[in-house]
N, CA, C and O atoms as a GROMACS GRO file, in nm:
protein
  456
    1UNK      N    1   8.103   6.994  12.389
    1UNK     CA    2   8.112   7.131  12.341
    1UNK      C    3   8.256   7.179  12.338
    1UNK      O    4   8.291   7.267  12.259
    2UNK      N    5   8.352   7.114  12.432
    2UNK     CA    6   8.501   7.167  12.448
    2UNK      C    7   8.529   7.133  12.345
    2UNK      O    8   8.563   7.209  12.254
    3UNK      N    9   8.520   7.002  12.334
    3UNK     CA   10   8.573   6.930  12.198
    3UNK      C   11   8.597   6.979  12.049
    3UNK      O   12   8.685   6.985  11.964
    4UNK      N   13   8.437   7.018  12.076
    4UNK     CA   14   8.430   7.092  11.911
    4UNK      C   15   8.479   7.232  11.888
    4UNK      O   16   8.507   7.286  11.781
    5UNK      N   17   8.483   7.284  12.026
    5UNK     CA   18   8.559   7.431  12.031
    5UNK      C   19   8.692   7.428  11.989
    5UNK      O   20   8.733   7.504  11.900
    6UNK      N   21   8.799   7.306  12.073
    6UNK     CA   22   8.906   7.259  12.028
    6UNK      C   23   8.917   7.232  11.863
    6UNK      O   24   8.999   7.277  11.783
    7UNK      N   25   8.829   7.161  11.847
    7UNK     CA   26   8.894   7.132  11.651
    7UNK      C   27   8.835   7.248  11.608
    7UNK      O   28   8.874   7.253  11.491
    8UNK      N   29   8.758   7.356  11.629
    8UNK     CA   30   8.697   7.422  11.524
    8UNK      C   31   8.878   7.562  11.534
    8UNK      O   32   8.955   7.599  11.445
    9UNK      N   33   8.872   7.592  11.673
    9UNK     CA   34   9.078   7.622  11.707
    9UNK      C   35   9.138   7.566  11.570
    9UNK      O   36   9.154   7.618  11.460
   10UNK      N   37   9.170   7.418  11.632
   10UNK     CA   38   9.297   7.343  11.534
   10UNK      C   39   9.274   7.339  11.379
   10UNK      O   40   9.343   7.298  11.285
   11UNK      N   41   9.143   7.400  11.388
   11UNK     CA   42   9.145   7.357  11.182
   11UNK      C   43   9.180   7.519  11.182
   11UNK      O   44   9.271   7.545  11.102
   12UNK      N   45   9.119   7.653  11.267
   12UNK     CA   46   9.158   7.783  11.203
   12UNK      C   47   9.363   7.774  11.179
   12UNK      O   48   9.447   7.824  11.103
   13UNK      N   49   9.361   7.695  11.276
   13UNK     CA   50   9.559   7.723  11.267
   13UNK      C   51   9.570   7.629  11.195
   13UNK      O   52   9.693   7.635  11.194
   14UNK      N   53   9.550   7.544  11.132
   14UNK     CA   54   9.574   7.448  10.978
   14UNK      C   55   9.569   7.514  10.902
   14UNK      O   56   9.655   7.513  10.814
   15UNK      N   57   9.428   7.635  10.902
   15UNK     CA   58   9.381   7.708  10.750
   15UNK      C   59   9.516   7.811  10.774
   15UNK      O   60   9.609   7.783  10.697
   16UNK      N   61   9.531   7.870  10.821
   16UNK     CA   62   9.607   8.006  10.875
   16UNK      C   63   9.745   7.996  10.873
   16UNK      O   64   9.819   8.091  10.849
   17UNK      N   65   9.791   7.845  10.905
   17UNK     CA   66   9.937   7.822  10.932
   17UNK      C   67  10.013   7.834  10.818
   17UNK      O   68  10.120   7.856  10.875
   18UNK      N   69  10.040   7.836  10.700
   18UNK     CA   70  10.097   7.818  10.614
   18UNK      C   71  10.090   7.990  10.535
   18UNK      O   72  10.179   8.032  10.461
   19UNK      N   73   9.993   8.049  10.565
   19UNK     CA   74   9.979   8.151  10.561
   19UNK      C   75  10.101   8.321  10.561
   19UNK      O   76  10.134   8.365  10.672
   20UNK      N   77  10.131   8.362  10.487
   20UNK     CA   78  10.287   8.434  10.505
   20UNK      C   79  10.230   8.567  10.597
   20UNK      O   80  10.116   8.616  10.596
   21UNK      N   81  10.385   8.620  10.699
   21UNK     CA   82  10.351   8.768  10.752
   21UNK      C   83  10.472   8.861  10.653
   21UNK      O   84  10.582   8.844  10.601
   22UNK      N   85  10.382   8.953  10.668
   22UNK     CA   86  10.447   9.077  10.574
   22UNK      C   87  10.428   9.167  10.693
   22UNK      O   88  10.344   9.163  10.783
   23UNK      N   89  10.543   9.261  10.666
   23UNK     CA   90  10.481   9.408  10.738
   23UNK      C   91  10.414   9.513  10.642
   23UNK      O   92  10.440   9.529  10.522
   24UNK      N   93  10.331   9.573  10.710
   24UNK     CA   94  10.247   9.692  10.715
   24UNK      C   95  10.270   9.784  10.737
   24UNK      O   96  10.304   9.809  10.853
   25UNK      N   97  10.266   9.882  10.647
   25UNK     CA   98  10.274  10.017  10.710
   25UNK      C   99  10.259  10.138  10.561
   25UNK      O  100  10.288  10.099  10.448
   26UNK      N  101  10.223  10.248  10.581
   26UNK     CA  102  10.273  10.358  10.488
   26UNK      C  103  10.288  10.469  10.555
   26UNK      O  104  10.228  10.486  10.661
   27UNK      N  105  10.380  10.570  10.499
   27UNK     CA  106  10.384  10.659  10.543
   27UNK      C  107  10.424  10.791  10.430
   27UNK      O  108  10.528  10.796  10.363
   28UNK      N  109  10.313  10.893  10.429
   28UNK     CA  110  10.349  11.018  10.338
   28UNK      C  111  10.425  11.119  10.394
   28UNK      O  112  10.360  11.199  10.461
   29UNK      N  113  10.578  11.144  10.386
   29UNK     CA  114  10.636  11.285  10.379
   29UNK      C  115  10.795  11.207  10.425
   29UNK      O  116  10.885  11.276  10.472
   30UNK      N  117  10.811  11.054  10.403
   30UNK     CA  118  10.868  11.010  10.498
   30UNK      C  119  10.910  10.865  10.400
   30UNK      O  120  10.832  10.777  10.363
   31UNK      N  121  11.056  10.875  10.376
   31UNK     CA  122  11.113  10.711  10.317
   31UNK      C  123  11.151  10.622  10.338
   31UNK      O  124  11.228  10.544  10.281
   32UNK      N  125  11.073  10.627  10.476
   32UNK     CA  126  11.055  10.527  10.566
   32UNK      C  127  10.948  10.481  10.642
   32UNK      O  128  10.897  10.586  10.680
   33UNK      N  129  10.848  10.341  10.713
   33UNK     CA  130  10.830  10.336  10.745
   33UNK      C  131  10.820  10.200  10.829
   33UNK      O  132  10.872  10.107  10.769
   34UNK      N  133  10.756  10.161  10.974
   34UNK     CA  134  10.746  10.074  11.024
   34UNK      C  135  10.614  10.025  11.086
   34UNK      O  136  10.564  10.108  11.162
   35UNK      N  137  10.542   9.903  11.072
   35UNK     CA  138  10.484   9.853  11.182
   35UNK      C  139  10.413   9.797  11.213
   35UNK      O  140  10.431   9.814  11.333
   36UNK      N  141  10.294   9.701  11.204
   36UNK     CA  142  10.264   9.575  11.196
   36UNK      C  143  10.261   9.483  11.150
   36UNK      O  144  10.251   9.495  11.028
   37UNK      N  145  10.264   9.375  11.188
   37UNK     CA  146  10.294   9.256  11.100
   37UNK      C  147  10.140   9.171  11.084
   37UNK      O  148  10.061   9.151  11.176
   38UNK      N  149  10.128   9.138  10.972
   38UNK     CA  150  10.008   9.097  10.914
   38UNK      C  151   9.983   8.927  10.856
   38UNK      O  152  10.063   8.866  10.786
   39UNK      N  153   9.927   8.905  10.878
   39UNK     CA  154   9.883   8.781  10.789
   39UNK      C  155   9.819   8.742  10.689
   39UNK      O  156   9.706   8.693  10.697
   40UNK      N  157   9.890   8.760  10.569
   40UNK     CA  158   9.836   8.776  10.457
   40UNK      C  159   9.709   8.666  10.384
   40UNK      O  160   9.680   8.556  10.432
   41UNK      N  161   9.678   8.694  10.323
   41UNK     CA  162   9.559   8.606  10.284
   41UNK      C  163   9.625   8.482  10.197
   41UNK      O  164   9.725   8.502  10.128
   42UNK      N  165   9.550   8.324  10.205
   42UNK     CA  166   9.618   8.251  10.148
   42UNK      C  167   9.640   8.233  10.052
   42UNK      O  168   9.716   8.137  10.036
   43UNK      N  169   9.589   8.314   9.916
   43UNK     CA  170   9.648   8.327   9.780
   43UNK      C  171   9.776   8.456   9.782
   43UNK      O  172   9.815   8.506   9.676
   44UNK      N  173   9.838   8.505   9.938
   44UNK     CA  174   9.940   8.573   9.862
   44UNK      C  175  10.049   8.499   9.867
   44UNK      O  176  10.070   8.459   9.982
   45UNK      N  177  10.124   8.465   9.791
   45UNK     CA  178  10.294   8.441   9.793
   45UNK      C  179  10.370   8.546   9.817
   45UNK      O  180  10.486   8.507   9.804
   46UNK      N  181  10.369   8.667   9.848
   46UNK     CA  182  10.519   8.769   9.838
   46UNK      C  183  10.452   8.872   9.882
   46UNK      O  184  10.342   8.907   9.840
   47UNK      N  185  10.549   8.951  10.014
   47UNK     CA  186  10.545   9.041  10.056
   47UNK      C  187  10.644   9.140   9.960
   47UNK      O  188  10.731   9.096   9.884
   48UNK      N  189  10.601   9.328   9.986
   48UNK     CA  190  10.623   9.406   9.906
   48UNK      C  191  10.640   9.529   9.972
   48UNK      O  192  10.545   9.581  10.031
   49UNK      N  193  10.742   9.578   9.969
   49UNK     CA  194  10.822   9.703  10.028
   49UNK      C  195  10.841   9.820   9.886
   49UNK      O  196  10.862   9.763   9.779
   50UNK      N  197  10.838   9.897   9.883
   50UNK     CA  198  10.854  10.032   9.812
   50UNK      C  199  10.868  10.161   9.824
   50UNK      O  200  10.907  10.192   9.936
   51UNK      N  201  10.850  10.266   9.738
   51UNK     CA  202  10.922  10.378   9.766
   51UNK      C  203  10.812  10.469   9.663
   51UNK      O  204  10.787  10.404   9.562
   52UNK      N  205  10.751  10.584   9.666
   52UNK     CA  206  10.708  10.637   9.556
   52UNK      C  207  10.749  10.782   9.585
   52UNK      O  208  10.733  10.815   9.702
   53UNK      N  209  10.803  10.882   9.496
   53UNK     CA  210  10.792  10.997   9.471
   53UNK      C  211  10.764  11.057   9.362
   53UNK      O  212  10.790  11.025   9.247
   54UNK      N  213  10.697  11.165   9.412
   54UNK     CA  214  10.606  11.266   9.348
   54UNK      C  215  10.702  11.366   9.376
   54UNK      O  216  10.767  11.375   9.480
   55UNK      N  217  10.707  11.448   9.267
   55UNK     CA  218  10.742  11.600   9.223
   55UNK      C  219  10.672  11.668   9.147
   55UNK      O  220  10.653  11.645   9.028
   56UNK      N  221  10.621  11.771   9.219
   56UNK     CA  222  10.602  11.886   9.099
   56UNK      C  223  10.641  12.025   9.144
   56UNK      O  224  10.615  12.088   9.247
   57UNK      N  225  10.704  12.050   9.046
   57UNK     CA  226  10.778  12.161   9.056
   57UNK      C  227  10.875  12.179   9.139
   57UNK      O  228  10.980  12.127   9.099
   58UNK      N  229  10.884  12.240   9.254
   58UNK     CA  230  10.998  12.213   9.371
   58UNK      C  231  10.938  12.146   9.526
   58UNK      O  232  11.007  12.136   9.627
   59UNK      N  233  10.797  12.104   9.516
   59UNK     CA  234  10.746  11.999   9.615
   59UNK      C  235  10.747  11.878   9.578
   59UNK      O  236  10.668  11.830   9.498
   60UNK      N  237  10.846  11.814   9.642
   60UNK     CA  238  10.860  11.644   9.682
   60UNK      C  239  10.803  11.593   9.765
   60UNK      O  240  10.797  11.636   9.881
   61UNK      N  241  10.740  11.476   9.720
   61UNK     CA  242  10.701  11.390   9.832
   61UNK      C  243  10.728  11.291   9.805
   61UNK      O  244  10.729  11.241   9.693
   62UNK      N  245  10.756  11.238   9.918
   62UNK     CA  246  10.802  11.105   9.898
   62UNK      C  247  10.726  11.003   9.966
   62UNK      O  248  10.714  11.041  10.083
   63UNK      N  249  10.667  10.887   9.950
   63UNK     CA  250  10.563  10.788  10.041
   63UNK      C  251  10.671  10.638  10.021
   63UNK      O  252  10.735  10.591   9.927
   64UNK      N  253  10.643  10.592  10.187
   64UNK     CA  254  10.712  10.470  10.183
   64UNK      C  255  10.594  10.352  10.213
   64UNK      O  256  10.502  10.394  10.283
   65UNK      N  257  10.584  10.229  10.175
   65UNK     CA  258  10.471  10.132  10.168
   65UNK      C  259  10.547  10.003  10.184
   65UNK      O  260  10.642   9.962  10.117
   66UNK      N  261  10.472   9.937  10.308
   66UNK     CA  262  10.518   9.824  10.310
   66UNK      C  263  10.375   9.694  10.305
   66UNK      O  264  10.285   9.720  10.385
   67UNK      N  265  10.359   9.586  10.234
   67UNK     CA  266  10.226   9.511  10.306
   67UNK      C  267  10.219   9.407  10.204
   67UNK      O  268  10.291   9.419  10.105
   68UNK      N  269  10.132   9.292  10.219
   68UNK     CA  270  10.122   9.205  10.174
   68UNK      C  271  10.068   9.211  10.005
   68UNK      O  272   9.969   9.279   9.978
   69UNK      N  273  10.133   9.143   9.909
   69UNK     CA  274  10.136   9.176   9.774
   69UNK      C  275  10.020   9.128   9.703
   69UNK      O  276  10.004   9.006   9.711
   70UNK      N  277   9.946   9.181   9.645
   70UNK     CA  278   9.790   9.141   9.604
   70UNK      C  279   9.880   9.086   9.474
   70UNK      O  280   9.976   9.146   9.426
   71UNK      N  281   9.825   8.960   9.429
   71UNK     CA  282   9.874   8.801   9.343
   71UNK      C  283   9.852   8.930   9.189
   71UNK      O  284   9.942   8.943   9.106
   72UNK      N  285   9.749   8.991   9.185
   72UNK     CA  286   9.721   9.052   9.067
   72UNK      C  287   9.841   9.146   8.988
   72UNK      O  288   9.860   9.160   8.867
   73UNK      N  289   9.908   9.202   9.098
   73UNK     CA  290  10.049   9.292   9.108
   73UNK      C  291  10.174   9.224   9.140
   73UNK      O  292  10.261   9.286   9.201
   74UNK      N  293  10.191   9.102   9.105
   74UNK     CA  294  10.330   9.037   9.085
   74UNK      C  295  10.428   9.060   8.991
   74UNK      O  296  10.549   9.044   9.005
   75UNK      N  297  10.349   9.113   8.860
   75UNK     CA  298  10.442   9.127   8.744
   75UNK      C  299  10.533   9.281   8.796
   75UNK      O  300  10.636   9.316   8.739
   76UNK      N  301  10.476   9.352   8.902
   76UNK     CA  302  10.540   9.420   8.917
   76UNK      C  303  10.653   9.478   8.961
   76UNK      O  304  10.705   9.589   8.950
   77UNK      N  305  10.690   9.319   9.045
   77UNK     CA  306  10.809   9.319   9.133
   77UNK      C  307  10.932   9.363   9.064
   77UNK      O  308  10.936   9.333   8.945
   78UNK      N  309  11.018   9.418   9.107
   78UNK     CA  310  11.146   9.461   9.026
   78UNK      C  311  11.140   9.570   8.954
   78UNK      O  312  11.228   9.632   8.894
   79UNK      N  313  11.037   9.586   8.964
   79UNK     CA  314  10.970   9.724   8.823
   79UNK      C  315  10.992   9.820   8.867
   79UNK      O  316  10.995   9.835   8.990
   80UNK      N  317  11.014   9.916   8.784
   80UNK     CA  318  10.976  10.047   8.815
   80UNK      C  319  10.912  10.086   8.720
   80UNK      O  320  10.911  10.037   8.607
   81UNK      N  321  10.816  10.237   8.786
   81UNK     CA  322  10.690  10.305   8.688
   81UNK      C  323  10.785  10.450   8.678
   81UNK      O  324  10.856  10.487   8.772
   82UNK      N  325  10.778  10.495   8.600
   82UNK     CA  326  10.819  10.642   8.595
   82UNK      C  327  10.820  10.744   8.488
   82UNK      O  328  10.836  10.732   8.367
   83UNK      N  329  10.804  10.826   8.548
   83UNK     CA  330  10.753  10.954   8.431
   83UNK      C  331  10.794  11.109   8.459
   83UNK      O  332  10.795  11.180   8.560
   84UNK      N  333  10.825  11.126   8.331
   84UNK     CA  334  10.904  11.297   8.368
   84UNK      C  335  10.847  11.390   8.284
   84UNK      O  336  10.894  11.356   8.175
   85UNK      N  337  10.747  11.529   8.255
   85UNK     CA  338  10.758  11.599   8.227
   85UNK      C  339  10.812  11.719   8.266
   85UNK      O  340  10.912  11.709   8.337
   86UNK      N  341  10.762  11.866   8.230
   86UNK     CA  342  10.801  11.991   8.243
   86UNK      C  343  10.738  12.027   8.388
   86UNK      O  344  10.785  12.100   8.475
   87UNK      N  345  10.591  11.934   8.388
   87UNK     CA  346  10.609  11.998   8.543
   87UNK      C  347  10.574  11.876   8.627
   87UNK      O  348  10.487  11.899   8.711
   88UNK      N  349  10.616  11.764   8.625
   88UNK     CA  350  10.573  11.672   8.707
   88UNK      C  351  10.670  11.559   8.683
   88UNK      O  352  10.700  11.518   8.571
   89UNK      N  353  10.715  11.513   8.794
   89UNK     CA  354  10.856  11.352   8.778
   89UNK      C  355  10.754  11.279   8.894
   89UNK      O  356  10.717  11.330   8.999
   90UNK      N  357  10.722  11.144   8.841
   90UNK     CA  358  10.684  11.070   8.943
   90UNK      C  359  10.725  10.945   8.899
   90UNK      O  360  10.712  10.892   8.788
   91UNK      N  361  10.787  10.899   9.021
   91UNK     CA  362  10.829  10.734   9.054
   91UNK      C  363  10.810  10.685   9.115
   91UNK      O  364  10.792  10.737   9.225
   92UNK      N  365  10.795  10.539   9.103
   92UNK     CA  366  10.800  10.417   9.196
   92UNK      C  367  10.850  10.276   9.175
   92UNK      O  368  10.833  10.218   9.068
   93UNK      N  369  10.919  10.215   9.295
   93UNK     CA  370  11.019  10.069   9.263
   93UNK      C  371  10.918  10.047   9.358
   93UNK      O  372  10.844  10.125   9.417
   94UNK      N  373  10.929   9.922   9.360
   94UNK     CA  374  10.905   9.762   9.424
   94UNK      C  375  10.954   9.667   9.437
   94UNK      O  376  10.962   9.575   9.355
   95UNK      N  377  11.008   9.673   9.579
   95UNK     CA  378  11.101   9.514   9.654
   95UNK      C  379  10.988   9.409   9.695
   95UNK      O  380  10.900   9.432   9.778
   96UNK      N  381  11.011   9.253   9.603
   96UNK     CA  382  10.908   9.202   9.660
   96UNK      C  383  10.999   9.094   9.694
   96UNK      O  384  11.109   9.094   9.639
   97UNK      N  385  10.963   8.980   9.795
   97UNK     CA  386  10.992   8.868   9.869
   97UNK      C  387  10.868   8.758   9.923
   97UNK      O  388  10.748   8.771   9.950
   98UNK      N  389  10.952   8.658   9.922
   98UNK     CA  390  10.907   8.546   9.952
   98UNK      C  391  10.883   8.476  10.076
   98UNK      O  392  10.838   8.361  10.068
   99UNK      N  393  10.906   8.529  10.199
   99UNK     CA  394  10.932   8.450  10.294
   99UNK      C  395  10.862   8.501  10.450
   99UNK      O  396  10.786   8.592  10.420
  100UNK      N  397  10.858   8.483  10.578
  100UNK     CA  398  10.816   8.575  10.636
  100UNK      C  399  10.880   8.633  10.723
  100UNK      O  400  10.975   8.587  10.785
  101UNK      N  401  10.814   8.777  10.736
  101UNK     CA  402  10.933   8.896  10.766
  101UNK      C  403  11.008   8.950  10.652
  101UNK      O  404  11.054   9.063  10.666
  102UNK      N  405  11.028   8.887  10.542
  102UNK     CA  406  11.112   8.951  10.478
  102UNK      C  407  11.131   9.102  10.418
  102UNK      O  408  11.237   9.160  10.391
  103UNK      N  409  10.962   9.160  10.405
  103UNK     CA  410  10.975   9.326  10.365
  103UNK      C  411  11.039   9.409  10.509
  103UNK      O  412  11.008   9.528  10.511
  104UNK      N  413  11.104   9.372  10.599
  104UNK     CA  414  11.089   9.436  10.707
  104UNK      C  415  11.268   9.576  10.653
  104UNK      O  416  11.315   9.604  10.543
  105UNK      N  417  11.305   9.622  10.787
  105UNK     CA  418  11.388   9.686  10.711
  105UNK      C  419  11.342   9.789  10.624
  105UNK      O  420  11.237   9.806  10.564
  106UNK      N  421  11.473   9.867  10.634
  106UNK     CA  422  11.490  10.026  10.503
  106UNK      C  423  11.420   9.960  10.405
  106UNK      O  424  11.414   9.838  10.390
  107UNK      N  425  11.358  10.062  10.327
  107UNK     CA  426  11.306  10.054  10.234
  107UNK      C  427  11.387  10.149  10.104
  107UNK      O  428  11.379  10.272  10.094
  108UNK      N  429  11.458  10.064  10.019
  108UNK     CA  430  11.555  10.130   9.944
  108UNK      C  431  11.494  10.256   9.832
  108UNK      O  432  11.398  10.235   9.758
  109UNK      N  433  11.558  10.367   9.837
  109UNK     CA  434  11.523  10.551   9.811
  109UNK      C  435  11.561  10.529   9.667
  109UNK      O  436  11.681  10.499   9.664
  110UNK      N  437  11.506  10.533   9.543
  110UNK     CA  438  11.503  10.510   9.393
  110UNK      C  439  11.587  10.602   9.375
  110UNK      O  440  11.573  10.708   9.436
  111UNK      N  441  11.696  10.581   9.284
  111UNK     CA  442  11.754  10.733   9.233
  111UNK      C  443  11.640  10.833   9.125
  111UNK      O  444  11.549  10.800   9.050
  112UNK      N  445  11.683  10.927   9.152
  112UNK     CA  446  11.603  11.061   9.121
  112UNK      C  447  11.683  11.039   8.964
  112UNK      O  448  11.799  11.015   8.929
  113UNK      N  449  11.523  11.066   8.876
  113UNK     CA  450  11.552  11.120   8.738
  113UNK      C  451  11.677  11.004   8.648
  113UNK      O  452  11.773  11.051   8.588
  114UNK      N  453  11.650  10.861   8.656
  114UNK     CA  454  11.721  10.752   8.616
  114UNK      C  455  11.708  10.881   8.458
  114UNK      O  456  11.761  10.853   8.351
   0.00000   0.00000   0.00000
């Protein structure tokens, strides 16, 4: 019974090992945030750090997001989304990486109104 307890262990850290950590976290009012580190599922390649603000009118908000990059949202890396009317500016960038640990760290503040 040890035995098989042992390999059924050594195959989860075979499946798991190769596996990337990203950090986790969001936070609304705030362009920054920090704090767990995760193990992403084995179809992700690239962790993903960002920045989004919302304006309307003279309320800003700003949300910071850090976490493991769903494969479906890759084209988005480097991107930015953004939009400006008369009563609403909303943006967002995306830092993505390859490695683990790498979203950790500031999360870089988009310039306002490119």
């Amino acid at each position: 019974m040890r035995t098989i307890l042992a390999a059924v262990v050594m195959l989860q850290a075979l499946i798991t090992g190769d596996c990337l950590l990203c950090e986790q976290c969001f936070a609304v009012g705030s362009g920054q945030c920090s704090g767990i580190f995760k193990q992403c599922s084995p179809d992700v390649t690239h962790c993903v750090k960002g920045m989004e603000n919302s304006t309307l009118g003279t309320r800003v908000v700003l949300s910071a997001f850090k976490d493991c990059l769903d494969p479906s949202q890759k084209a988005a890396c480097g991107r930015e989304l953004f939009h400006k009317d008369s009563l609403l500016f909303f943006q967002i960038s995306r830092t993505c990486c390859d490695s683990d640990f790498c979203n950790t760290g500031d999360v870089e503040v988009p310039a306002v109104g490119k």
